[in-house]
N, C-alpha and C positions, 0 to 999 in steps of 0.2 A: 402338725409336727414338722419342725423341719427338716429337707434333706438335701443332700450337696458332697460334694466333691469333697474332702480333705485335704486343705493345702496349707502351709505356711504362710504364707502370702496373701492369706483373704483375711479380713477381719471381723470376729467374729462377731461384735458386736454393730457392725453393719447390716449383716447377714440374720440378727435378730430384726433390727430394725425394718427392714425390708419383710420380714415372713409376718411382721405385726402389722405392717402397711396392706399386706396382699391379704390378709383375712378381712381384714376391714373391709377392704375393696370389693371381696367379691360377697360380702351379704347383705341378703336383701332388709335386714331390721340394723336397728342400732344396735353394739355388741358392749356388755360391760365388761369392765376389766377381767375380768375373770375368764367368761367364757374366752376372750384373746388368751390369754393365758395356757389355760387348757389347750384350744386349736392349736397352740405354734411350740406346747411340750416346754414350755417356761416356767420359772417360778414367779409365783405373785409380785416378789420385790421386784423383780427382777421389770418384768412387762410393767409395772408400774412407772419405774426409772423410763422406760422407753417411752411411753403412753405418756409421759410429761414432756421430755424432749421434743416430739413429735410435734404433738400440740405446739408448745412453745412457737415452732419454726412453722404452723400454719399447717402439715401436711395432714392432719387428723385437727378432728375439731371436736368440745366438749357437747351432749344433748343432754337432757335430762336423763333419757332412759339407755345411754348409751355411746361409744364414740359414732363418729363417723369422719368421713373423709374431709381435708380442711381447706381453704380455700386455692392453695396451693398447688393440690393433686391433680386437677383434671389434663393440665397440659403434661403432665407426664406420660399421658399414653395417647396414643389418637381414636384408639377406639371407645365405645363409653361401653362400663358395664354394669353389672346392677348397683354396684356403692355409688359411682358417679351420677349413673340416677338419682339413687335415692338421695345425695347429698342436693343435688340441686332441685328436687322436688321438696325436699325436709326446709330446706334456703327459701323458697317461692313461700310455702305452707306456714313457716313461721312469719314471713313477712305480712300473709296476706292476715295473719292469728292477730300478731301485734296490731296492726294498724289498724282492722275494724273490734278488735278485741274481742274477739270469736272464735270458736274454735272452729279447723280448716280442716279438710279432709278430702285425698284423691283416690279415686277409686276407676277400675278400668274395665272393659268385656274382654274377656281372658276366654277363647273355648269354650262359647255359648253361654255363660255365667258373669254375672258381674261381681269383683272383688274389691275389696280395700286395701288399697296399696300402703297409705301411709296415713296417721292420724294426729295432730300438734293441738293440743290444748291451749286453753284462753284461763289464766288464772280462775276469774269470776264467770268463767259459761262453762261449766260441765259434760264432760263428754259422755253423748250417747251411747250405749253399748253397739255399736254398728258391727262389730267382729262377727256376733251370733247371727246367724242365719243371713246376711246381707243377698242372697242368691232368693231367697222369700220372701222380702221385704221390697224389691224393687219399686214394685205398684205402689207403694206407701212414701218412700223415701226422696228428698228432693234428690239423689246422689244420683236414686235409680231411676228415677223416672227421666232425669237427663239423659241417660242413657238411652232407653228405651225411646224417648223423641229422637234421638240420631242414628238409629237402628233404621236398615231397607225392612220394608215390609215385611216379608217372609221374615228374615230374622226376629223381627217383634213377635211376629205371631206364634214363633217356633217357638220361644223363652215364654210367651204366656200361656200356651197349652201346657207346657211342662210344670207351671208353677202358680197352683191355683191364686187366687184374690183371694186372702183372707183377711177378715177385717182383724185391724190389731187395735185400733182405738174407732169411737162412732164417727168421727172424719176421716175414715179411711174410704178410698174411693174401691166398691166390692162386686161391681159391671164393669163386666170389659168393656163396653160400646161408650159408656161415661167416660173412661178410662181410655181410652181410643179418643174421642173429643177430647179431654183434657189434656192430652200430647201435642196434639196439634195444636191448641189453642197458644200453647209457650214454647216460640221457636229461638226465644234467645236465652232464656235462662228458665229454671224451673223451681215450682213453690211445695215447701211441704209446711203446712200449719195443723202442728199436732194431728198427721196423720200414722205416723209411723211410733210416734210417742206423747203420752199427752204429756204437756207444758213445756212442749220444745217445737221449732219452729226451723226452718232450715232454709236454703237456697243455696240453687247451685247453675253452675255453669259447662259449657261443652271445652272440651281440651280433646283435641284433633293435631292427627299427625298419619303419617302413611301407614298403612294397615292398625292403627291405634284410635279407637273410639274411650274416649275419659270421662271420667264431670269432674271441678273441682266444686268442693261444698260448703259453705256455712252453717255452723248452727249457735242457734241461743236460746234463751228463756223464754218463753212466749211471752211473760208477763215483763220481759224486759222495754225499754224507754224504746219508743219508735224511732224508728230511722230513716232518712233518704233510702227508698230503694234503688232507685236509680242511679246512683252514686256508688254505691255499695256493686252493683251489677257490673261497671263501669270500672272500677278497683280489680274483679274478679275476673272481668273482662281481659286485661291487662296481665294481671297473672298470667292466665291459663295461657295466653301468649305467648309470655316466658316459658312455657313448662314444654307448650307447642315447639317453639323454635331452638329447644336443646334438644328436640326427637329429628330435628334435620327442617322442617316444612317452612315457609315465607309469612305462618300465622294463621289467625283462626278464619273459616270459611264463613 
């Protein structure tokens, strides 16, 4: 809802403009028209006329599931907040979707647990259910198990006491001391082959920044056309770089 001052002198349709930019900005998913709408105590025609202008001049930009902030927005403020994040992560996530034709997914250790921040689909690769239980699934998933390789010791060990192995497909790795060896064994990128899901296949990458442990992830069809891995690591590499160097840091360690 919006509130302010009452003056002659302000315009009120400015004043709309600005309260539809500031909810965008500060959440953390894409928002549709609507829910703007509702937030900022507008009528649907009405946010809609704004939500096209906006667009139009770059400061909001269209997603499928949502606005988000547009290319325009981020030098308006010096500080970054969660839209500007998420716009430049959603920016990074569709690039890396388009180009390997995959779907991309960042995910972060938030408070002992690892979450999914953000998820962009690949027309022809179907997205994992990763939302459900991602805090259970670590041991299984290439997102999590990135994680868990760039975890100090004690924290690994704390998140695996807490959160038993269970196996969710017969490639799921369901010993921890295998599971300990397999971390170690992938210090630049990490694999999930139909452990997490059968006929889905993943990889992922580390995204490092000051107090910020990440992965960014791939996934596709298991029974999809092989591909360079090394190439593909190399792309993702690159990314998570980008996503690295808009959190403040000089790039990946």
């Amino acid at each position: 809802m919006m509130t302010g001052e009452r003056d002659g002198t302000l315009l009120g349709s400015v004043q709309r403009a600005i309260a539809v930019t500031d909810v965008v900005a500060d959440a953390r998913r894409p928002l549709p028209v609507k829910a703007i709408a509702r937030a900022c105590g507008l009528t649907l025609g009405t946010t809609y006329n704004i939500v096209r202008t906006l667009v139009h001049e770059g400061v909001l930009a269209h997603e499928p599931d949502g606005l988000v902030l547009g290319h325009r927005f981020p030098s308006l403020r010096p500080e970054e907040t969660d839209g500007v994040f998420l716009a430049r992560a959603r920016a990074t996530l569709r690039g890396v979707s388009k180009e390997l034709g995959v779907t991309a997914c960042l995910s972060r250790f938030i408070d002992g647990e690892i979450h999914v921040l953000d998820v962009v689909d690949a027309p022809h690769s179907p997205r994992v259910d990763v939302w459900v239980g991602p805090q259970d699934s670590a041991h299984a998933s290439a997102l999590g198990k990135r994680i868990l390789s760039d975890l100090e010791a004690g924290d690994r060990l704390d998140y695996l006491s807490r959160h038993p192995l269970r196996k969710l497909t017969q490639n799921t790795i369901s010993d921890r001391r295998t599971l300990l060896q397999h971390l170690d064994a992938y210090r630049c990128a990490s694999i999930d082959v139909e452990e997490y899901a059968v006929g889905v296949r993943c990889l992922a990458v580390p995204v490092r920044a000051p107090g910020v442990i990440g992965s960014l992830a791939v996934g596709a069809p298991a029974d999809s056309a092989p591909v360079d891995v090394a190439h593909v690591v190399k792309r993702m590499r690159s990314a998570a770089s980008r996503l690295s160097l808009s959190r403040g840091v000089d790039g990946l360690a």
